[in-house]
Each structure stands twice: as structure tokens, then as C-alpha cells.
BAFI-3210 file (N, C-alpha, C; in Angstrom, 3 decimals, decimal comma, padded with zeros to 6 digits):
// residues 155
n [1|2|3|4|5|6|7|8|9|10|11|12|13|14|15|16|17|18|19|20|21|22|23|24|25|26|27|28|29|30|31|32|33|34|35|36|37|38|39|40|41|42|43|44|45|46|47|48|49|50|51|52|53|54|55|56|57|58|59|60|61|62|63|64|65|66|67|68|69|70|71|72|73|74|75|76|77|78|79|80|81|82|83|84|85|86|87|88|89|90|91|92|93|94|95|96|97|98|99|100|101|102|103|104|105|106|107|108|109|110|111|112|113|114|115|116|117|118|119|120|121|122|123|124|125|126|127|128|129|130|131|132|133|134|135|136|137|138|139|140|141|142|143|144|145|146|147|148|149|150|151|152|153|154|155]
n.u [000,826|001,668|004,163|002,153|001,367|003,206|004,137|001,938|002,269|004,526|003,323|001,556|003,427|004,333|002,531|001,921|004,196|003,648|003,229|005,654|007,327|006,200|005,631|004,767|002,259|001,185|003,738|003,607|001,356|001,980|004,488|003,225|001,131|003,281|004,097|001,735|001,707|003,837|002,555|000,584|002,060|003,259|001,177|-001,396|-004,331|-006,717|-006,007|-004,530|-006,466|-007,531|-005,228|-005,246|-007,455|-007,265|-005,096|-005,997|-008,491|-006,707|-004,956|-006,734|-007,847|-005,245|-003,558|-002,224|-001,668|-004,447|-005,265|-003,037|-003,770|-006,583|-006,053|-004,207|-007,131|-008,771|-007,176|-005,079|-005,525|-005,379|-002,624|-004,099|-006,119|-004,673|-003,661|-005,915|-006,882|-004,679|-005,256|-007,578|-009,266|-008,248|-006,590|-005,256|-007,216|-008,960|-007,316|-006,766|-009,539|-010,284|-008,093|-008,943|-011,707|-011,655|-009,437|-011,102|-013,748|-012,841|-011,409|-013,912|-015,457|-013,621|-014,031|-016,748|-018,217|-016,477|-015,498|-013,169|-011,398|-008,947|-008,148|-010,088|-009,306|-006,649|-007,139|-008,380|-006,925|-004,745|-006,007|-008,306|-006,368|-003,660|-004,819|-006,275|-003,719|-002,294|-003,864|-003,095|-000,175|-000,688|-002,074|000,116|002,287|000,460|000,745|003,124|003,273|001,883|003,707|006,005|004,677|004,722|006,944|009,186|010,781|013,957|016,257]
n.v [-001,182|000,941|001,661|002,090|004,075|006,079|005,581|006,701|009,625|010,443|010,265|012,651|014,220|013,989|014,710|017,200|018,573|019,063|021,271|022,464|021,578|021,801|019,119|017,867|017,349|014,700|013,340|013,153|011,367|009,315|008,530|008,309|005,511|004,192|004,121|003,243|000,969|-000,547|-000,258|-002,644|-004,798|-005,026|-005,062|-005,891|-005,760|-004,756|-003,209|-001,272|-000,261|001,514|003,521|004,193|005,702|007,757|009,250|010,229|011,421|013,435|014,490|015,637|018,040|019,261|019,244|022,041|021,822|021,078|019,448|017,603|016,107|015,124|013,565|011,570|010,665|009,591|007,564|006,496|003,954|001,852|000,276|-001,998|-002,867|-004,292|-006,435|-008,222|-007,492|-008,433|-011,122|-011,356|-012,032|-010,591|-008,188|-006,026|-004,573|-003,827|-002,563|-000,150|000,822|001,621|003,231|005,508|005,730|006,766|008,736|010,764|011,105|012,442|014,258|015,604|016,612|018,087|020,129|020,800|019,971|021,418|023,289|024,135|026,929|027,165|024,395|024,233|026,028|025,403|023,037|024,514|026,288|024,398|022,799|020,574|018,132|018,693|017,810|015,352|014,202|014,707|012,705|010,320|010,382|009,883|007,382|005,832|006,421|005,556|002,393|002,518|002,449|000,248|-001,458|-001,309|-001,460|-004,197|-005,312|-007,745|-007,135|-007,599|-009,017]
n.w [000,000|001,043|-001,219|-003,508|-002,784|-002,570|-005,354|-006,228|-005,560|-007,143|-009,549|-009,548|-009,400|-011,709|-013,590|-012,676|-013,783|-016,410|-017,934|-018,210|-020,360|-023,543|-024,945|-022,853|-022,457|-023,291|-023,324|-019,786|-019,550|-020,243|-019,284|-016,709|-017,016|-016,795|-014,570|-013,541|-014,310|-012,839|-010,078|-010,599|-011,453|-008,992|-006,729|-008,017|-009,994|-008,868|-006,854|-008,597|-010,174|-008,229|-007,363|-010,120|-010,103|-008,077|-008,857|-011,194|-010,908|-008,539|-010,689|-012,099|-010,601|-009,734|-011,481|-013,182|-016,311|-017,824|-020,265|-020,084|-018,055|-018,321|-021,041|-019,390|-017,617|-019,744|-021,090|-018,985|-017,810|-019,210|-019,201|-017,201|-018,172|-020,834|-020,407|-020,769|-023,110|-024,625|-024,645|-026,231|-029,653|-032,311|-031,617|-032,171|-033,125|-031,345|-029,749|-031,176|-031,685|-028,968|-028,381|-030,059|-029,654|-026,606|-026,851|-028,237|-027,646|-025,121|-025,848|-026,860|-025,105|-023,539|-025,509|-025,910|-023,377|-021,134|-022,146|-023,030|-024,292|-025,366|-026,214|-028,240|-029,953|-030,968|-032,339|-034,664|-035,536|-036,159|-038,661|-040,814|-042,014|-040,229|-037,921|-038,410|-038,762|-036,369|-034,938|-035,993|-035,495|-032,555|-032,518|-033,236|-031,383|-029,240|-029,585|-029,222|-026,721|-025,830|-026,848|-025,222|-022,328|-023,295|-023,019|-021,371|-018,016|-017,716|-015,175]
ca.u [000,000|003,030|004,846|001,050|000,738|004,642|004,190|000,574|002,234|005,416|002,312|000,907|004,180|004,683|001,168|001,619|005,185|003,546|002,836|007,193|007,622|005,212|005,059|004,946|000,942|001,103|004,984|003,689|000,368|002,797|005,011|002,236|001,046|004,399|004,189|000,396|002,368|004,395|001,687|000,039|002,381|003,336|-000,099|-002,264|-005,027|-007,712|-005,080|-004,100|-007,565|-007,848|-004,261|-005,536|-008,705|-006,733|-004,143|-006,738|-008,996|-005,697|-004,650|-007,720|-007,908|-003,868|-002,200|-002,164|-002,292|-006,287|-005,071|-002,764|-004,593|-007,776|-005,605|-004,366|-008,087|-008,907|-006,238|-004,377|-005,660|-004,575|-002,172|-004,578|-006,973|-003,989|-003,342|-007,228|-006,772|-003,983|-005,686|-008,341|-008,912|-008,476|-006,466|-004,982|-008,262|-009,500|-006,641|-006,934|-010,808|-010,427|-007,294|-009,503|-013,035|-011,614|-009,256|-012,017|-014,640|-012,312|-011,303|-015,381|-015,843|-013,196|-014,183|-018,149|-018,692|-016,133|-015,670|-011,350|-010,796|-007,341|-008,301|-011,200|-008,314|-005,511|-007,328|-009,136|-005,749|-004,516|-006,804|-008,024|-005,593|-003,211|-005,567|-005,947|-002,045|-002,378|-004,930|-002,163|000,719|-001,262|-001,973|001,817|002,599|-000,233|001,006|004,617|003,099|001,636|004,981|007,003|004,400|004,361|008,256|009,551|012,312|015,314|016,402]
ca.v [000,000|002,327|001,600|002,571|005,963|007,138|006,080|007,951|010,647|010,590|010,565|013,084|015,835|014,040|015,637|018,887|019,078|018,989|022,380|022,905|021,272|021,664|017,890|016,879|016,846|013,626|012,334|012,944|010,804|008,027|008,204|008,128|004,309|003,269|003,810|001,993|-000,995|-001,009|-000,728|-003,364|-005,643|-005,354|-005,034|-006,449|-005,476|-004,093|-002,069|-000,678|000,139|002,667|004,112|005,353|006,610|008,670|009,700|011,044|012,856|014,568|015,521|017,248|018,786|019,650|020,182|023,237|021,146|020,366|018,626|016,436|015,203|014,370|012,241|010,013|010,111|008,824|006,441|005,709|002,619|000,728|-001,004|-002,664|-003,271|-004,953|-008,124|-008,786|-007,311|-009,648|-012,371|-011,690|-012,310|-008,924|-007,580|-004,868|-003,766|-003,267|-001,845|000,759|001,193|001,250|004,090|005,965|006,780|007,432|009,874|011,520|011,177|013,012|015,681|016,111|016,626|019,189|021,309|021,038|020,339|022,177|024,257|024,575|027,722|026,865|023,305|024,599|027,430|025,105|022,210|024,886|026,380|023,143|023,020|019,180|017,468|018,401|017,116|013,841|013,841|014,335|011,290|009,165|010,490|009,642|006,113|005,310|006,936|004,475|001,321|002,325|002,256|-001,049|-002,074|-000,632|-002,566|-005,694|-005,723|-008,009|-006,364|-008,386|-008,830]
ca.w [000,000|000,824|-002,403|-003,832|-002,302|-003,196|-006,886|-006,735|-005,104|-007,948|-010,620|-009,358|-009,042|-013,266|-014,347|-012,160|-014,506|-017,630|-018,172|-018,256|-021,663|-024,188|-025,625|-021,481|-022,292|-024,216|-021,908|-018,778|-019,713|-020,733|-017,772|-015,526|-017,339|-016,566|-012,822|-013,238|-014,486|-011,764|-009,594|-011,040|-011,355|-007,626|-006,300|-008,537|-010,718|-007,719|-006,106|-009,408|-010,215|-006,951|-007,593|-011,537|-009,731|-007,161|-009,652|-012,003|-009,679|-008,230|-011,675|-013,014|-009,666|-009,298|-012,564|-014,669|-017,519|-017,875|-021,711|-019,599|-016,783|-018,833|-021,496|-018,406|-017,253|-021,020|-021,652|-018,093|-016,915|-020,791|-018,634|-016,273|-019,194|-022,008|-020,474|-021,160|-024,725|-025,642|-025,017|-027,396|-030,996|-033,189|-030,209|-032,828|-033,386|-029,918|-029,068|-032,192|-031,198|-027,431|-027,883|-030,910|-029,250|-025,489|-027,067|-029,171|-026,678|-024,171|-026,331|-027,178|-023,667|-023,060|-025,785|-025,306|-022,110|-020,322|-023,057|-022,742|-025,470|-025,949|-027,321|-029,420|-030,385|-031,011|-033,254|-035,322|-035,738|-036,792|-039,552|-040,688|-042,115|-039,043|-036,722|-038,610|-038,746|-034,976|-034,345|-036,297|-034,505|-031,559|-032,817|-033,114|-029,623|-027,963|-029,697|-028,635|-025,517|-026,086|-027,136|-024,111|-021,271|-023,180|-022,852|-019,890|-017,289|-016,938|-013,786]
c.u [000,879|003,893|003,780|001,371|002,098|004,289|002,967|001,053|003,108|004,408|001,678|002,251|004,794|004,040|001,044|002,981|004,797|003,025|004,825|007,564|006,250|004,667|004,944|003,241|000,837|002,290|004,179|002,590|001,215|003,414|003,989|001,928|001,795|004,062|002,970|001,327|003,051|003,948|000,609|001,200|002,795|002,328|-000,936|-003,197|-006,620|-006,858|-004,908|-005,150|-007,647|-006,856|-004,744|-006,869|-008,041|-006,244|-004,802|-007,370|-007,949|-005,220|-005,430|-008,033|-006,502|-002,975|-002,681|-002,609|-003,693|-006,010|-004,574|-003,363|-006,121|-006,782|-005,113|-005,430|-008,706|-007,988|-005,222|-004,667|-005,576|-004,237|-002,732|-005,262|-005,953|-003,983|-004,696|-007,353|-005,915|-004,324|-006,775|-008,188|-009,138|-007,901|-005,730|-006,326|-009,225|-008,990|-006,922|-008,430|-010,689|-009,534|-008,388|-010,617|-012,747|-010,891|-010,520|-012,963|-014,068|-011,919|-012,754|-015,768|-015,228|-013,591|-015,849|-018,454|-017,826|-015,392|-014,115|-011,265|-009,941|-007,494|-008,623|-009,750|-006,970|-006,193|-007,898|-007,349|-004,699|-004,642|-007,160|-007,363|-004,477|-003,323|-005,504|-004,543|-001,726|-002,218|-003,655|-001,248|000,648|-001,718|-000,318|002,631|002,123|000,413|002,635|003,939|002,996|003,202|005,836|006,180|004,441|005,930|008,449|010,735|012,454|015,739|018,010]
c.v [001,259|002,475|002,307|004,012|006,348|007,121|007,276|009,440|011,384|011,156|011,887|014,966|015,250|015,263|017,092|018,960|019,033|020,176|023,454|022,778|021,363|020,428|017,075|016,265|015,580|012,839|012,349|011,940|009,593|007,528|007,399|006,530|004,210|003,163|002,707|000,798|-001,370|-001,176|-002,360|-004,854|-006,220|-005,648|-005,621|-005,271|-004,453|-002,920|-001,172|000,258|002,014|003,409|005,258|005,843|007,673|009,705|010,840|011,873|013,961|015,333|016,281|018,257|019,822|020,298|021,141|022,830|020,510|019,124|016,964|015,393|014,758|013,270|011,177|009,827|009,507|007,196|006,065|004,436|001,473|000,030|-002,287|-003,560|-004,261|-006,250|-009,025|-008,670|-008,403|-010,611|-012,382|-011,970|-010,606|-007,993|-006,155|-003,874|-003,294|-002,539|-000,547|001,329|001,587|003,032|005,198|006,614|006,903|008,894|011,021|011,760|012,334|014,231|016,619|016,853|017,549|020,559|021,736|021,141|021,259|023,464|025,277|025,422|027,107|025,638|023,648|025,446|026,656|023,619|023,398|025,946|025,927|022,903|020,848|018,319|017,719|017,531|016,045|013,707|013,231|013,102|010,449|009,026|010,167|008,037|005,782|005,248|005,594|003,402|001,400|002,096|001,371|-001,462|-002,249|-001,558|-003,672|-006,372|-006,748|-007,462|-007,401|-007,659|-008,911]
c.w [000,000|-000,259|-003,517|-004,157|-003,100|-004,739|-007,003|-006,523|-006,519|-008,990|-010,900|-009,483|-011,121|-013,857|-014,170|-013,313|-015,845|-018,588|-018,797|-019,745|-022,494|-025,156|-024,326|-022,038|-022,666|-023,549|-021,090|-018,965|-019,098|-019,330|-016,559|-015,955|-016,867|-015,499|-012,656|-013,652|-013,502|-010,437|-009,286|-010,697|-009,849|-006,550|-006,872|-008,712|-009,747|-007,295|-007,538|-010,114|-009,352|-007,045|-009,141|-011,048|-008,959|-007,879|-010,679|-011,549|-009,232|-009,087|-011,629|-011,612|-009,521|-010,459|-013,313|-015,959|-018,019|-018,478|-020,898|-019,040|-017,798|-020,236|-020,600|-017,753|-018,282|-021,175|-020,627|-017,463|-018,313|-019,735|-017,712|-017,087|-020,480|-021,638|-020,895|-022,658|-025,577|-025,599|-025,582|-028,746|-031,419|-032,188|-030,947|-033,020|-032,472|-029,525|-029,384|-031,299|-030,048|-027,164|-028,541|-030,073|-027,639|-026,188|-027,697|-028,299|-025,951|-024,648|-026,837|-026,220|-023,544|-023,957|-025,592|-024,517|-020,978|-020,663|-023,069|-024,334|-026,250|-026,724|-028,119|-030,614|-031,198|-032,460|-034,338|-036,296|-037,125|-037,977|-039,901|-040,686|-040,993|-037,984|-037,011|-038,465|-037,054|-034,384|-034,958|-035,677|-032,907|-031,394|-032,361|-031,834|-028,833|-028,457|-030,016|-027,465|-025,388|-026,206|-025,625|-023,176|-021,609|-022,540|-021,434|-019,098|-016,652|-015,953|-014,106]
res [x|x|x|x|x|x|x|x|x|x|x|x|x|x|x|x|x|x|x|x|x|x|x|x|x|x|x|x|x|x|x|x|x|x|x|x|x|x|x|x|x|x|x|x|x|x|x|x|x|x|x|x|x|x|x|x|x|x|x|x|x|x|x|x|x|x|x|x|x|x|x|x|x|x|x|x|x|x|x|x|x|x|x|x|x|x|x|x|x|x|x|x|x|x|x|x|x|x|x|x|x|x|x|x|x|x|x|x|x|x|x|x|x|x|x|x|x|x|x|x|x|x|x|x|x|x|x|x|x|x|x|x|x|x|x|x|x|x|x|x|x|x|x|x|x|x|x|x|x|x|x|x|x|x|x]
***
């Protein structure tokens, strides 16, 4: 439980730093998974659960970064959720689907319902084809990610 709290706490001073670099919004996400895996793997799958609930609540409450903290409330608990994915059939295409309408969903949400300018301001910006460029560049990212937890650490 004390190994818990420190990573939640580590997670939690990632997301508040993601306002320092301007590609942290999209690292610190990442980072933050990692620590859930290590959660996870030390604690198990319940515990790890209550850690990406904590973690997320404290972001969108704590960091500067809104963008940040709602992509690891979108897409931080993958790691808890993959080991169930790989053992399906079409597990590329869940994965694809699964990363696809949380991101999209979650960015729907910040610009409608809580109505973040700067997003609205920054995809419109963009213009379409950016944005799709984005969503791809954003594909590739998650299934490095995928890549990176499936890895095993030698001891």
C-alpha cells in the first residue's frame, strides 16, 4: 500500500510538470502508465484500479495542464486493461478502437462540455488534415506504448 501511495504521489508531481515542456501533455500521460504498471504488477489489478482513480482525480484537480490530466483520465488505466486485450482475438483492433473513441470522446468533452478555449483554439488552428495527422501520430505513440508494457524487465 506504501509503495502505492509514493508512486501515486510521484504521478501526481509528473502531471503537475507537464505544463514545463510543451510535448509533457502527451509524456507525462505516458510516464504516468508506466508507474500503473508497476503498480500493477506489484499489487495487482484491484489495487491498481484505486491508484488510476486517485491519480486522475488529483490531476484534473492539481495540474495546470487540464489537456494532460484528462488524457491520463482517457487512456491511463490501458495497462490494467492490455493483459485482457492480448488475449483476445483482433487484439490490434480493440486496441486501435479502445485508444480511438476514449481519445475523441475526451477531447469532445473538453471542448463542449467544459468548453477549454485553448483546445477549441488550437485544433481549429490546426486546420483538418493536421488534426488527422495528430490522431495518427497519436496512434503510433499508444502502440509504442503497447509495445514498451508488453516488454519483460530483466532482472
Amino acid at each position: 500500500m506504501a509503495l502505492g501511495g509514493i508512486f501515486a504521489a510521484l504521478a501526481v508531481v509528473i502531471m503537475n510538470m507537464g505544463t514545463l515542456i510543451p510535448v509533457a501533455t502527451y509524456t507525462c500521460p505516458v510516464l504516468c502508465a508506466l508507474l500503473l504498471q508497476m503498480v500493477m504488477k506489484s499489487c495487482g489489478a484491484r489495487t491498481a484500479w484505486a491508484w488510476y482513480g486517485a491519480v486522475s482525480i488529483l490531476s484534473i484537480l492539481l495540474a495546470p495542464d487540464k489537456e494532460a490530466a484528462a488524457v491520463f483520465a482517457a487512456i491511463g488505466y490501458y495497462p490494467i486493461v492490455k493483459p485482457m486485450l492480448d488475449r483476445s482475438k483482433g487484439k490490434w483492433l480493440w486496441k486501435t478502437l479502445l485508444f480511438n473513441v476514449s481519445i475523441l470522446c475526451m477531447y469532445w468533452v473538453l471542448m463542449h462540455l467544459f468548453g477549454l478555449e485553448q483546445v477549441t483554439a488550437e485544433f481549429s488552428e490546426l486546420g483538418t488534415v493536421m488534426t488527422a495527422v495528430l490522431l495518427i501520430l497519436g496512434n503510433v505513440t499508444f502502440f509504442l506504448l503497447d509495445h514498451l508494457l508488453g516488454r519483460k524487465l530483466k532482472r
